[in-house]
N, C-alpha and C positions, 0 to 999 in steps of 0.2 A: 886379541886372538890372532893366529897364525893360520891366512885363509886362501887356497887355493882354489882359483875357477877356470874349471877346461871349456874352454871355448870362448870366442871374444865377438860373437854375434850381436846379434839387439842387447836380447836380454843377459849376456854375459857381461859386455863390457857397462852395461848402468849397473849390474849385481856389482862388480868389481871395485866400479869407482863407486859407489855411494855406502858401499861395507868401508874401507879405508875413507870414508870421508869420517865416519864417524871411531876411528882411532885406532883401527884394525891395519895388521899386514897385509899386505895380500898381493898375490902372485897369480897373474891371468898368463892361463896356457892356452896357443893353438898351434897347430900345425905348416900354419900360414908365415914364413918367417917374413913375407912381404908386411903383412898386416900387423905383426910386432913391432917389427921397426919403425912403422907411423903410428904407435900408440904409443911407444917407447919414446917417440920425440913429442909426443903431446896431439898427435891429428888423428881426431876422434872420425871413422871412415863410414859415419852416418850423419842425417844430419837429425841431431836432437837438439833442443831448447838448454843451454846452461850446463851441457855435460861437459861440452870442452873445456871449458873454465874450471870444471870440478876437477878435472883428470889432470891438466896442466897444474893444480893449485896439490893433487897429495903426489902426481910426481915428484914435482919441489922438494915435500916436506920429507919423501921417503918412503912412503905408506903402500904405494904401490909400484909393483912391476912389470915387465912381460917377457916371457922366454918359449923357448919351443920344447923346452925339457920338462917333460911330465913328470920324471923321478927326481927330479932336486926339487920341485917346486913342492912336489908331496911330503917330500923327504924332512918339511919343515913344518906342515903344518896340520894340524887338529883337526879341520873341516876341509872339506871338498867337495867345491859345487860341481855339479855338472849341469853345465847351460848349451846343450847340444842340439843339431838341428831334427828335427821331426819329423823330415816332411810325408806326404801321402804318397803312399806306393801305387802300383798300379790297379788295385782295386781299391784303393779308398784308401787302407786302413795305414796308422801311421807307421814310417818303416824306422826300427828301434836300431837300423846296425852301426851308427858313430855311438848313443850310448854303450850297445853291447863291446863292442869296440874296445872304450875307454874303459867299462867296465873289466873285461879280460887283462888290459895292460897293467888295473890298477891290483890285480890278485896277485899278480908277481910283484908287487912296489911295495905295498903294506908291510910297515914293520912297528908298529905300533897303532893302539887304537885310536881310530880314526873315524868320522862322521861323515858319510856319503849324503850330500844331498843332494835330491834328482830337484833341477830349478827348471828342467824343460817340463813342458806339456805332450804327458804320455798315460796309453791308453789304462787302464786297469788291470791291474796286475803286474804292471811293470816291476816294481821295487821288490819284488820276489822274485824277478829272473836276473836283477841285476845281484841281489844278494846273492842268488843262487852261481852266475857265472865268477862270483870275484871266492864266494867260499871253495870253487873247486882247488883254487890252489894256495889260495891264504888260510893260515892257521894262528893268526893275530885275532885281537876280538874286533868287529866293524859293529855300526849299526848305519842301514840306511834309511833315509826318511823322502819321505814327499814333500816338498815346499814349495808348492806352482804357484808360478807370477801373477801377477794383475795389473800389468803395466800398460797405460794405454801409450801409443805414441804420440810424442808430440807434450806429454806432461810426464813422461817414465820418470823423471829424477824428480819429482815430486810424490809421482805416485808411490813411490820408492821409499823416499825419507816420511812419507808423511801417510803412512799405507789405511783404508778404511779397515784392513781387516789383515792377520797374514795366517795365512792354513799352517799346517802343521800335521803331519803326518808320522805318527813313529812310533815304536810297540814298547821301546825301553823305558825308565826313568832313566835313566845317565845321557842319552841322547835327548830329552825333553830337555831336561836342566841344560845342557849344551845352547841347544835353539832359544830357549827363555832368555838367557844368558845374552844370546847373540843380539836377540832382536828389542829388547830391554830399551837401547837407546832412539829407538825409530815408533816406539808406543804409550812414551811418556803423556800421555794427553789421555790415557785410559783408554783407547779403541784397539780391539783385542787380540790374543793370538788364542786362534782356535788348536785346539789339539783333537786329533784321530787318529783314525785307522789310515792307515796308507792307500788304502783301497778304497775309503773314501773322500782323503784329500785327493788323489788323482781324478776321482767322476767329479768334486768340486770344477776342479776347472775348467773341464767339458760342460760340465752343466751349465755354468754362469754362461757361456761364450752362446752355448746352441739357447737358452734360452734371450739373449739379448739379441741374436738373430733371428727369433723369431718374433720377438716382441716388434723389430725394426721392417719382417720381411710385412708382421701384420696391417702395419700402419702404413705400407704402402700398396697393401689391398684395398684398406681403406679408401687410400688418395684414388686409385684406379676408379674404385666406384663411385665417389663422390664428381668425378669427371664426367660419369654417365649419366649420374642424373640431379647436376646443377648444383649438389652443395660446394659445401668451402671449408676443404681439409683444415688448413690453419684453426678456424671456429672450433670443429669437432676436435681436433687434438688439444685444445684448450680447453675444451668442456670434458674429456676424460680426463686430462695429466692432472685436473686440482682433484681427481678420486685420490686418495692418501694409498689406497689397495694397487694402483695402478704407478701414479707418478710420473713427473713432465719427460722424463731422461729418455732417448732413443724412441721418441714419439714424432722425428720430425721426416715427413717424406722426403724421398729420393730415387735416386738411381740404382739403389742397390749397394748392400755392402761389399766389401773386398778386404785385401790387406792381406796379412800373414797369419792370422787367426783364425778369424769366421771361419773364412771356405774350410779350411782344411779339418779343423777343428767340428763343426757341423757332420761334416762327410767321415770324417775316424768316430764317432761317436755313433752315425748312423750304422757305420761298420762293425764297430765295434757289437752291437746290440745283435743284427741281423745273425754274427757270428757265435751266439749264445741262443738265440730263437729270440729275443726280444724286440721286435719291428720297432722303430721310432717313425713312425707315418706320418707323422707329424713334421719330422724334419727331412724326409723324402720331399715333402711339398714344397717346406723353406728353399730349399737348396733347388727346384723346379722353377718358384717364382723369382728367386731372386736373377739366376739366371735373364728370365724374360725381362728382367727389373733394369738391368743392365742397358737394354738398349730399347725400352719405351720412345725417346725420345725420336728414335727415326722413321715410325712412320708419319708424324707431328711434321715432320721434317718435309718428308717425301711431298704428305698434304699440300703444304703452304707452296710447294715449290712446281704442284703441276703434277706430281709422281715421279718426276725424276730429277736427282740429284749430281748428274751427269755434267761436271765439267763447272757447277758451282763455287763459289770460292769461300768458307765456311772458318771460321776464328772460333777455338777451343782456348775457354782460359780452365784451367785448373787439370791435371793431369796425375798427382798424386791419390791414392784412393780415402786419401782424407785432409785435411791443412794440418801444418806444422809438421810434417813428416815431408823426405826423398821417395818416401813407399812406393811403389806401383805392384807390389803384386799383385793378383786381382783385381785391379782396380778395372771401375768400370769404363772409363775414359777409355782404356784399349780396346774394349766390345764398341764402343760406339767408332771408335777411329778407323778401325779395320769393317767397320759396318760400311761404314761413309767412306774408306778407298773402294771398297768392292763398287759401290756405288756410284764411282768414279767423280767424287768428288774431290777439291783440291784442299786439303788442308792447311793453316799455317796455325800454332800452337803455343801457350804458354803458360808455364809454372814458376812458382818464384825459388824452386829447390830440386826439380824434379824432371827438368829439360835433361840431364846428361843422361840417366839411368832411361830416360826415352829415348835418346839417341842410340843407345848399344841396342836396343831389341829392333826398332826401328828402320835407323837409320836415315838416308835419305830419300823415303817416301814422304816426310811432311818438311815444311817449312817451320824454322825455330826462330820465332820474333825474343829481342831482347828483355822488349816492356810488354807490358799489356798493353797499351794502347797501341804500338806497333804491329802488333797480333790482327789489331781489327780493322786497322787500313784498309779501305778497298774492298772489306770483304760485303759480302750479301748477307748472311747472319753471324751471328752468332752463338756457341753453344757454350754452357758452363756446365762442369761437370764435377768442379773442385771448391768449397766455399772457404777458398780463403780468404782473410778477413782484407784483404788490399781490393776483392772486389766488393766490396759489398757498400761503398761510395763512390763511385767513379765520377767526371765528368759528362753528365750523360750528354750536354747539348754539343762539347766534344765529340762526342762518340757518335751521335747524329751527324757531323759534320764529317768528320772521316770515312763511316761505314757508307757502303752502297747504299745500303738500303737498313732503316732503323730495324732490326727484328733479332728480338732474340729467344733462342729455348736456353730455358733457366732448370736445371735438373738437380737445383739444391734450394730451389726457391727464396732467394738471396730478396729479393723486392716482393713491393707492395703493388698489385695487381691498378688499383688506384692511381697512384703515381704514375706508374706506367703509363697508363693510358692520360694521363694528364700532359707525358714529357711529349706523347708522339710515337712512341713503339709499338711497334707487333708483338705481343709477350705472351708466350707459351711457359706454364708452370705445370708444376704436380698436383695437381687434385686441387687444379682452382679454375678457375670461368675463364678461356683465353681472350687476351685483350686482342682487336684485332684494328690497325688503325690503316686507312688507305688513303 
């Protein structure tokens, strides 16, 4: 098939290259001709697991392209994704005008029938105001459909080729048969493509997102209170996840979620609802706790330190709002870093993909070590806030040797409380007994 994708974000450029992996044309548009020209030469301008390798591998073969011309790239092909940005306006709710946007440019471009599919995460009812803006002035036959992602970062090109499930939203049969068609090579193993209503593949992918945020916000209400009074979160998260009704996944305390999803996604749904009279009270709280979720760790901090964190020297490993991803949107590491300057502490920092996109919002109010263990020189504790898997064995009689002082808050609970207190550490976790060694 002959596949066109406007936009060359997260979720466009893995739509783009993992459709042409499996033997499709396909032509990714934006408007960024900086950003065409490094995808055009093979440099993937994220950082994902094995995409570069995929894109460099159907450049080669042909399979894909990228241009800034939205009418030739249409002008050739059958489907058209639109992978457009979403973000929340200023009351929450998500703001549609790069789809509507594309949408309008594409009523003038249509010259044969053509499959519109919205690949962003958008509110309800969206695929009837995009029909509605491209039929004011097309007189071709279109159909558009819903198709929302479920890409996690950090696995997208698997979750991609290898999908649990893929929605489907469209009212035609000729557009079913189209998407069956498409997606045929990515379901071979029998896991399904769901078919609906547009309006309900669309609450699909809000619903997944707000309910795993609060499955996640819940488990760290959990941790809060098991802190109060002595149990040991890891135990009880073990003794729920084997309920089969429940399940081990997004059961593990933290800092709070972030990213490009959750928040926004949470907050357009809660919006979304409010704006029809149907409260989600539920996800009013999520989006309260998660907040406070964000920077639990600093009064833990403040404790240990006398109450003040004034002029401290403090090693943050993990800065991403989750491993294997450059991400920080959201992430909580920036609630805690801008906690801890206010508090006029000194930080030095480090991520293993996620130091530069720190440094643009940043800049130089922290110190940026090369390695992790460089991070923790000298320092008095240290804070984790990112669990990626380079920390999760370190050298610790190392890390004793180097650090001021052995102490660290663990805010993805990477170690065993046990251990700890066996190596010689001060170990501050989430919803477990702190070690306290002097």
């Amino acid at each position: 098939m002959n596949i066109t994708v406007v936009g060359t974000g997260y979720v466009g450029i893995v739509t783009g290259t993992c459709l042409a992996e499996t033997g499709n044309k396909v032509t990714c548009v934006d408007i960024d001709a900086t950003k065409v020209a490094a995808y055009s030469s093979g440099k993937v301008q994220i950082y994902e697991p094995h995409l570069e390798n995929l894109l460099v591998r159907n450049l080669e073969a042909g399979r894909i392209d990228f241009t800034t011309d939205l009418a030739s790239a249409v002008a050739k092909s059958s489907i058209v994704f639109l992978a457009l940005p979403t973000p929340p306006g200023e009351n929450g709710s998500a703001d549609l005008q790069y789809i509507l946007k594309v949408a309008e440019d594409l009523s003038g471009i249509l010259d044969k029938y053509t499959v519109i599919v919205d690949k962003s995460t958008v509110p309800v009812g969206t695929a009837d105001k995009i029909r509605e803006v491209i039929s004011s002035k097309c007189d071709v036959e279109f159909d558009v459909v819903s198709n929302p992602e479920f890409l996690r970062e950090g696995f997208a090109v698997d979750d991609f080729m290898k999908p649990d499930r893929v929605v489907v939203g469209c009212s035609s049969d000729r557009s079913r048969a189209v998407m069956e068609e498409l997606y045929k090579p990515f379901v071979r193993q029998g896991n399904p493509v769901i078919f609906m209503d547009e309006r309900s593949a669309e609450l699909t992918k809000y619903a997944a997102n707000a309910f795993l945020a609060t499955k996640i916000t819940f488990m760290n209400e959990v941790a809060n209170y098991c802190k109060k009074v002595g149990a040991d979160v890891d135990l009880v998260r073990r003794g729920i996840g084997t309920d089969s009704r429940i399940g081990p996944r997004f059961l593990f305390p933290g800092m709070g979620y972030g990213g490009s999803c959750f928040p926004k996604d949470v907050q357009a749904l809660h919006r979304s609802g409010r704006e029809v009279g149907s409260e989600f009270s539920i996800l009013e709280s999520v989006m309260a706790v998660n907040e406070r979720q964000k920077i639990m760790m600093l009064p833990l901090m403040k404790d240990h330190f006398g109450g003040s964190l004034k002029g401290r020297k403090i090693a943050i490993w993990g800065l991403s709002f989750k491993p294997e991803t450059d991400d920080i949107r959201q992430a909580p590491s920036l609630d805690m870093i801008s906690a801890l300057l206010d508090a006029g502490a000194k930080l030095t920092v480090y991520d293993p993909e996620a130091m530069d996109n720190v440094k643009k919002v940043l800049g130089d109010k922290l110190k940026y070590a090369q390695r992790s263990t460089e991070a923790i020189h000298g320092a008095e504790a240290l804070l984790i806030c990112t669990e990626w898997a380079a920390f999760r064995n370190p050298d610790f009689n190392a890390m004793k040797s180097s650090m001021m002082n052995p102490v660290i808050f663990d805010g993805r609970n990477l170690y065993e409380c046990d251990k700890m207190k066996e190596l010689g550490f001060t170990y501050h976790s989430v919803g477990r007994e702190a070690v306290i060694c002097t």
